[in-house]
N, C-alpha and C positions, 0 to 999 in steps of 0.2 A: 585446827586438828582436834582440840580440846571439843569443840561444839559436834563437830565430825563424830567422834568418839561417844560424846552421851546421847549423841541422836540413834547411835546404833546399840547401846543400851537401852535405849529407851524403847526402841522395836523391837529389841527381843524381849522387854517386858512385858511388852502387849501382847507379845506371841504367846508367852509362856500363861499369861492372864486368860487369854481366849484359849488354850488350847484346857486349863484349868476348868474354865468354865462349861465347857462341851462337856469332858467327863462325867462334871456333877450332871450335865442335863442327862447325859447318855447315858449314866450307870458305867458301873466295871465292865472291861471289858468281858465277854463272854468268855467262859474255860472250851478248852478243845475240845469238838466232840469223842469220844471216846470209839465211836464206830467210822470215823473217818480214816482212810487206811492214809499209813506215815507217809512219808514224802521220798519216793525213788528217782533221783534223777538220772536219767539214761545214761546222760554225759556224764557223770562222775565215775557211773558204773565203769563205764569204757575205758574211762582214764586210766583206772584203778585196774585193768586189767591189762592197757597198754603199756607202762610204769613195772608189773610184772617183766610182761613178756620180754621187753626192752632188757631189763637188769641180767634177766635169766639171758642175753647175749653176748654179756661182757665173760670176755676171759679173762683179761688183765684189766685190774684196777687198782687205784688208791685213794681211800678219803678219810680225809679230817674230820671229825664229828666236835663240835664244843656240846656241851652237853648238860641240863641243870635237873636236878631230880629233886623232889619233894620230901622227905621223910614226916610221918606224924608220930609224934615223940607220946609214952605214956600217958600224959597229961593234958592232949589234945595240942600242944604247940605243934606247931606246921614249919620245919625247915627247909632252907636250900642249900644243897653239895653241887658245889659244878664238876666239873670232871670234863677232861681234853681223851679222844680216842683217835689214832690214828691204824689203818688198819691197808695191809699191801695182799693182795689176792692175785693167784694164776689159780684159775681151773682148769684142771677140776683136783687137782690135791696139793695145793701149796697156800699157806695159810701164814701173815705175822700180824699179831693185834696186839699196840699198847694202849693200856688205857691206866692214864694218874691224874690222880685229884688231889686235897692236902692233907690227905692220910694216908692211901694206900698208894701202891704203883705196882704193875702189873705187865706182864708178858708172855704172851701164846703162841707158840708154832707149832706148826705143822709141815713137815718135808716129805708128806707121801708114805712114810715107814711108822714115824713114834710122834707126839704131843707132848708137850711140852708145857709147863705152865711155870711161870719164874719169876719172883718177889724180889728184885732188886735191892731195897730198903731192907728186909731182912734176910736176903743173902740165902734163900732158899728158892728150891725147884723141884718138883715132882715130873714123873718122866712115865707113860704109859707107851704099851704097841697101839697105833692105830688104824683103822680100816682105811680104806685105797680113794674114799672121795671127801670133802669138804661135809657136803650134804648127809655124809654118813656120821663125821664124826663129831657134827653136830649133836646128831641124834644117839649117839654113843654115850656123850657126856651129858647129855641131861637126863635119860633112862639111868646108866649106867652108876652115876659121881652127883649127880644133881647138879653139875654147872652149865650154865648158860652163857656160850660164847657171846661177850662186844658184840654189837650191832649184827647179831646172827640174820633178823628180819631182812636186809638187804641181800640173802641168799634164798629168800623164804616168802618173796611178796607173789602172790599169787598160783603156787602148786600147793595150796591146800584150800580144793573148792568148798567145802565144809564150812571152814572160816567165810567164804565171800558169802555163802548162805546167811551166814549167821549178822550178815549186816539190816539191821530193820533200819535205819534212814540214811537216806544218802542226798546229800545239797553239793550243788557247782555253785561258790561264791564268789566264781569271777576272778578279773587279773588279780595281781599281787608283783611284789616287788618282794626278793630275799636276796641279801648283799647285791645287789644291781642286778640282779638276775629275774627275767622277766619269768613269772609262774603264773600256773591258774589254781586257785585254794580249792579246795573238798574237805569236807568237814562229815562226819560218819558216825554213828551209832549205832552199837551192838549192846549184850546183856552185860551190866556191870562198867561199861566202856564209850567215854565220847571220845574220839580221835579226828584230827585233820593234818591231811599231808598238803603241801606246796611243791607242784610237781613242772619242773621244768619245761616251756611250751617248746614247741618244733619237735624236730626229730630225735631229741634226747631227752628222752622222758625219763628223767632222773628225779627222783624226790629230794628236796631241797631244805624240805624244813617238817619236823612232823614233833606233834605236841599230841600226848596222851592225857585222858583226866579219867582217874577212876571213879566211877557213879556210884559204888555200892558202900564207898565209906562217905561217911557224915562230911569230912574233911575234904574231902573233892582233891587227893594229892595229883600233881601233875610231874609229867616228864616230862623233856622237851629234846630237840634236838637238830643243830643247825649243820647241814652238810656241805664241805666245800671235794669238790671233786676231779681228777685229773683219769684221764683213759687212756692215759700212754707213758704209764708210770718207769724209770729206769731201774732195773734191779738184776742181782744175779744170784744162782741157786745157795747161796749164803746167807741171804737175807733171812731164809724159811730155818738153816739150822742154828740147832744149840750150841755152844760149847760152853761148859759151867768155869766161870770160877776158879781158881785155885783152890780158894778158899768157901767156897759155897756148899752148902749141907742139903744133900738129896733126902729127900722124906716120901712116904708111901704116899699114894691117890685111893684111901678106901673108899671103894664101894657103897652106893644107900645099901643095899639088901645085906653087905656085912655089920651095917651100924645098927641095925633093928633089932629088936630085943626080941627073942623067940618068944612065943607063947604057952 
């Protein structure tokens, strides 16, 4: 075993020696031409729009997200917060998303009438009317509050052709495996953004696993996030309402346009 063992050191030495030496013969490898257009691969394109269309079929769902995000701290240190999201959907207006990590903990409904947003750990909740679809009151709360629903993108993959414009490279890298789950990986490039989703093969094109890296800081922060999924989730119209607390302190949702300092 021992002889076994430095023989196969021994040729990866020689590998590593010859491949060492071609280098020097051949010079650095060439830089890319700059007039050579990026790399579109048809089949990612498709995927990426299959994975769409499929999502946008789901009525009822629920998935688990584990979740690790980056922060770059003043100083240039690079951290990771994980964070657990669990999130139960009827379209097109019934909405519940937790999402806690080891600081915050957090809770969103939606029952078709009012939203809801509820800090369990500090025993508060804010309480707005909202518009009559998911899709709307998405876009309510990020014009309107500046927040951004939990894994909103899983409502949102593919009904903004704009965005799929704005992808300049698209690569198919082939199987993958996520939690035993056979996928095919794509890996994407846009301005500012390298992204790859693992998208379930057959007839559930569910994305499984997607990692974001931002390109335009120095720091290269990543998001990540691992999905596990059920499509015949048990729940009843309870699940979508509020009821506060005895003890819980209702507080206002201002506005971005009320917080801005006139001019």
């Amino acid at each position: 075993m021992a002889r076994s063992r430095q023989a196969t050191l021994a040729g990866a030495a020689a590998l590593l020696l010859f491949a060492t030496a071609a280098e020097a013969q051949n010079g650095a490898a060439a830089p890319p031409d700059p007039d050579t257009p990026p790399v579109m691969d048809s089949s990612a394109m498709s995927a990426l729009q299959k994975m769409g269309s499929y999502l946008r079929t789901l009525q009822t769902f629920r998935v688990h997200a584990d979740i690790i995000t980056e922060q770059v701290l003043d100083d240039g240190l690079k951290v990771q917060r994980t964070r657990k999201a669990d999130l139960v959907a009827a379209r097109p207006d019934r909405l519940r998303i937790s999402i806690e990590d080891e600081l915050t903990s957090r809770v969103f409904l939606f029952d078709g009438k009012s939203f809801t947003m509820f800090a369990p750990r500090n025993n508060y909740y804010a309480m707005i009317p909202a518009p009559a679809t998911i899709a709307l009151l998405a876009d309510t709360l990020e014009d309107k509050y500046d927040i951004e629903l939990p894994l909103v993108d899983l409502f949102r993959w593919g009904t903004d052709q704009e965005q799929i414009g704005d992808i300049e490279v698209a690569r198919d890298l082939g199987p993958s495996l996520v939690d035993g789950t056979t996928c095919q990986h794509y890996a994407f490039r846009q301005d500012g953004l390298d992204w790859q989703v693992w998208i379930q093969n057959g007839d559930f094109a569910l994305p499984r696993k997607i990692v974001l890296t931002t390109t335009d800081d120095d720091a290269r922060p990543q998001y990540s996030a691992v999905y596990r999924w059920d499509l015949a989730p048990s729940f009843n119209a309870e699940a979508f309402t509020f009821t506060p607390p005895t003890d819980a302190k209702r507080i206002a949702m201002t506005e971005v346009n009320a917080m801005r300092t006139p001019k």
